[in-house]
C-alpha positions, 0 to 999 in steps of 0.5 A: 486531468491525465496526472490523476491517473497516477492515483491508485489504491493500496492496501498494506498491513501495519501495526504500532511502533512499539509492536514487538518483533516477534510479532512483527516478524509472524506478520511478516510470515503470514503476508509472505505466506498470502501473497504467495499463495498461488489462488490468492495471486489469480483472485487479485489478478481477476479483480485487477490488482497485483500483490508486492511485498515491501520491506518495513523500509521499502512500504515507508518510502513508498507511504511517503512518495504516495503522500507527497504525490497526493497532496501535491495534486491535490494542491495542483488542482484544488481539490476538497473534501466537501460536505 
């Protein structure tokens, strides 16, 4: 099933709606901070990944797209969880 190989791992950092901005914004710092640490980038680059960093509307656009693809292969192929 070729298609599947558009399945991939992501990891992102998120908190409650009502979190507020101060603290949203220190987050966001410390994220900038990680990903642009050039020993950080090599470790995940060696372990093939890569880092991007998302705007709060670019990370719920791209949740969105990764749910939709996922369930509609998911629906495509039938496939469940089991056990």
């Amino acid at each position: 099933m070729p298609e599947l190989e558009t399945l991939a791992g992501w990891t992102g950092v998120t908190g409650p709606k009502e979190l507020p901005d101060g603290i949203a914004g220190k987050w966001a710092r410390w994220v900038d901070t990680a990903i642009t640490d050039p020993e950080l980038t090599a470790q995940m680059r060696a372990r093939g990944s890569k880092t991007v960093h998302m705007s709060q509307k670019e990370s719920a656009a791209f949740i969105k797209d990764q749910y939709e693809t996922f369930r509609t292969l998911i629906d495509k192929h039938g496939i469940r969880i089991e056990g």
